[in-house]
N, C-alpha and C positions, 0 to 999 in steps of 0.2 A: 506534397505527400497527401494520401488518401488516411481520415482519420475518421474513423468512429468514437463518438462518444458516448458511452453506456452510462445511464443512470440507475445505481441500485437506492432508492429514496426511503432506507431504511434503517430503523435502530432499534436493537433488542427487540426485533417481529413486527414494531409497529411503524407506518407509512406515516413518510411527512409529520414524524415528531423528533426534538432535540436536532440530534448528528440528521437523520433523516431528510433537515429541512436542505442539509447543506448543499447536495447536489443541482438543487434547482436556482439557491444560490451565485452560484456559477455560472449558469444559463441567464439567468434577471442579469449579471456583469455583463454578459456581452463573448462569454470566452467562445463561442463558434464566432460570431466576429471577428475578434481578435486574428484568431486564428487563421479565417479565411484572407484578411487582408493580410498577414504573412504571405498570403499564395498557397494554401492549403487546401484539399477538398473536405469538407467535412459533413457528417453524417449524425442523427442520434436518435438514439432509440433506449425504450427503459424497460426494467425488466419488474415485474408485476408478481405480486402472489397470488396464487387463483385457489388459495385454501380460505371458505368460509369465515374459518376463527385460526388468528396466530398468535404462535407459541414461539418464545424466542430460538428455542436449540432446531425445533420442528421448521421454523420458515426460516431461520436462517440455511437450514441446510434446502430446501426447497428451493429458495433464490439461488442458491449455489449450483446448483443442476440447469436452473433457466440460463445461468451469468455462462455457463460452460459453453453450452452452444451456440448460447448470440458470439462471444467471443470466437469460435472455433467456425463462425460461419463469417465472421469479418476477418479473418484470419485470411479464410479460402479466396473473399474477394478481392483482398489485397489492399485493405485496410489495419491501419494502426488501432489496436484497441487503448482507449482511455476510458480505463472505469472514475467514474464518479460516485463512490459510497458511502452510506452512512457509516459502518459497521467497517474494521480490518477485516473481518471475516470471507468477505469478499475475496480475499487473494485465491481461495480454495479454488473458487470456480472460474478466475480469471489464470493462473497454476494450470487447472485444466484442459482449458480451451486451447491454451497457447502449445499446450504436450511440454510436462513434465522432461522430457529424455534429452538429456546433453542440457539442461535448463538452470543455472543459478539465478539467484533471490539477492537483492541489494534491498535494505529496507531500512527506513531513516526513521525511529520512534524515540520518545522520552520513555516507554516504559519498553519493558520486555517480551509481554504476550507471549510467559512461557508458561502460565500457569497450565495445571489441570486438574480433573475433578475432584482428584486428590489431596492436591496441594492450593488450591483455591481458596480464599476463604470468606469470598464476595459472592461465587457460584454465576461470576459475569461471562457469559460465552465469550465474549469480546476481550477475554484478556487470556486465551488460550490459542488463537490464530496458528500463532509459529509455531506450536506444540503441535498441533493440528497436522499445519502445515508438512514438518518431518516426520509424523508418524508414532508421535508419543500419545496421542490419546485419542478420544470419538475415532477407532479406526474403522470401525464396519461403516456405521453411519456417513465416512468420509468417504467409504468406497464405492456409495450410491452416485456419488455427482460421477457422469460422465468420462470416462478417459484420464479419472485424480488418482497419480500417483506421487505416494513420499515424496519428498525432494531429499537428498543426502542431507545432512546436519554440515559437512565440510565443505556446499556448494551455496550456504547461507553467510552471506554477509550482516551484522547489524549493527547500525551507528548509530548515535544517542541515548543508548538507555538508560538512562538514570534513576529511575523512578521504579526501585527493584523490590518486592516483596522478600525475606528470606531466604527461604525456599526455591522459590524462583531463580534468584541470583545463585545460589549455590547448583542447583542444576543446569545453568547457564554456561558457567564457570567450570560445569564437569562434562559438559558436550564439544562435539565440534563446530561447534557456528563461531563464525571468526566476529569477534567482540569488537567493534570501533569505541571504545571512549572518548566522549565529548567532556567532559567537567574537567577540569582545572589542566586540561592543554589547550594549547593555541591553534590555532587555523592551521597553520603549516603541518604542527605535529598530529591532525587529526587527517588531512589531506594524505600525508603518507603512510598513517595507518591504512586507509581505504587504499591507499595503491598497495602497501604492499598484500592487501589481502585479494585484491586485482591481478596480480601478477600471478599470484597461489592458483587463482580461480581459472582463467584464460585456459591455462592446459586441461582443463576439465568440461568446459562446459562452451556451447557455440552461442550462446543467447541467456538475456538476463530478462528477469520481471524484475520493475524497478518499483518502488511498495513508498508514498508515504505518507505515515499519519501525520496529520496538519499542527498537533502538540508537541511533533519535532521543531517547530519551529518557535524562535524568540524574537520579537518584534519590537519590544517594547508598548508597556499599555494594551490592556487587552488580554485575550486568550483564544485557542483555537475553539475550546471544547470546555466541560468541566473536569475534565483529568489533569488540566495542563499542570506541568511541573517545569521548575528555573534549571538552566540549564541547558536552552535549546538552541537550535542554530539560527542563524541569521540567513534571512534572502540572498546574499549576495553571497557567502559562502555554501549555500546548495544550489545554488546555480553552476559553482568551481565542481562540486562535486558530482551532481550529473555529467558534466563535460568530463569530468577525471572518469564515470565508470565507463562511457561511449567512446572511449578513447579505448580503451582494451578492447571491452566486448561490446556489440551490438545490442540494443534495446530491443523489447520482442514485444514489449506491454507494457503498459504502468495504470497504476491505482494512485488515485489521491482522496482519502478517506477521514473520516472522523474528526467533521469539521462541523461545528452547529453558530448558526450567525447570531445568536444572541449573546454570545460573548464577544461578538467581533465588532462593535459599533462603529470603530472608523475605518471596516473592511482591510486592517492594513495585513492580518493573516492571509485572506482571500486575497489580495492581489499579491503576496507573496505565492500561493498557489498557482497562479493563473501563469505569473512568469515563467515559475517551473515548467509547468505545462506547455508553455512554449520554447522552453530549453528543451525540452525531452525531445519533442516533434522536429526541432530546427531543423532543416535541410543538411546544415552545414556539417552536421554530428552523427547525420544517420545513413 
């Protein structure tokens, strides 16, 4: 497989700090190695702000115009896009690239990222993504990035959220994005949540953006990020659960997001990434 890796090296506007550092992370491991000795082609390229002075809401949405096109131009060459970001916000311009139309969303977090400006009460962009993403807030400003259109609310999958604001959860709870719960079910019972929201999906949609922030996951010891919350999944079952969504729908893109290495000291979140990352891309699944 021909894969492009995009690095957005960014958090809250600013380059190469916290989540920011996490992308290059990835790269210092080895993941284009890895991946090549798989029998992979692979590519990378990063996407840059070319504004003097940034601003969180202003460069995030700037990089989301850049992220649109590199993706939409690895798309044309016949490359897999794998974004590497600081920021979930990312999905916006990775959404776009790939064309919103016939397009569902699988997205593996401990929290929600439904807030909005409204209901915020941090004023974090970073925790508005999904809200974003369907259409419920920044909608002018979203209409800038290149070819970003909504994604329906019923063509959005989200497993793990735990970690809910209020507000948030109740406007979660009163949309249609199909809710995986992770907290006090087991593997099995969270596996055929995701299928059966898989099977709903299929007749709708020919391709999925696969989304995950890194604080979905529980490792034990450690953390992906300073957000992390108990309650996240293990390696070994989102490895089952990539293989469970590529088994219905075909993968179109994936992000793996909002990972900062100073919480990771014995790298065991990041090589929990890396694996995915090579679940995603397998041969055998795609």
């Amino acid at each position: 497989m021909k894969i492009q890796i995009i690095k957005v090296p960014y958090d809250c506007g600013c380059k190469e700090q916290r989540q920011g550092l996490g992308p290059d992370r990835f790269l210092k491991h080895n993941i284009d190695r890895v991946l090549e000795a798989d029998g992979h082609q692979v590519q990378i390229s990063q996407i840059e702000s070319q504004s003097d002075f940034t601003i969180e809401v202003m460069t995030a949405f700037e990089l989301n115009r850049l992220l649109a096109d590199e993706v939409r131009r690895s798309i044309e060459e016949n490359f897999f896009p794998v974004v590497l970001s600081g920021n979930c916000n990312s999905c916006l311009g990775t959404i776009a690239g790939i064309g919103p139309d016939n397009l569902g969303v699988v997205w593996f977090d401990a929290h929600g990222e439904f807030n909005t400006p409204e209901t915020t009460l941090s004023g974090f962009l970073d925790g508005m993504p999904i809200a974003i993403a369907v259409g419920r807030c920044w909608k002018s400003v979203a209409g800038t990035i290149p070819g970003f259109i909504p994604v329906a609310e019923k063509n959005f999958v989200l497993v793990g959220a735990c970690d809910l604001d209020a507000e948030e959860q109740r406007r979660l709870e009163q949309s249609e994005i199909n809710l995986v719960r992770t907290v006090d079910n087991d593997d099995t019972e969270i596996l055929r949540g995701i299928e059966a929201a898989l099977i709903g999906l299929q007749n709708r949609v020919t391709g999925v953006y696969l989304h995950i922030d890194m604080d979905a996951f529980e490792v034990g010891g450690g953390a992906a990020n300073h957000y992390g919350a108990a309650g996240g999944m293990s390696p070994d079952f989102m490895i089952q659960a990539i293989a469970l969504v590529n088994n219905y729908i075909p993968l179109r893109g994936c992000a793996i997001a909002s990972y900062d290495p100073a919480f990771d000291s014995n790298a065991r979140f990041l090589e929990a990434g890396i694996q995915s990352i090579r679940q995603i891309v397998s041969e055998e699944k795609l």
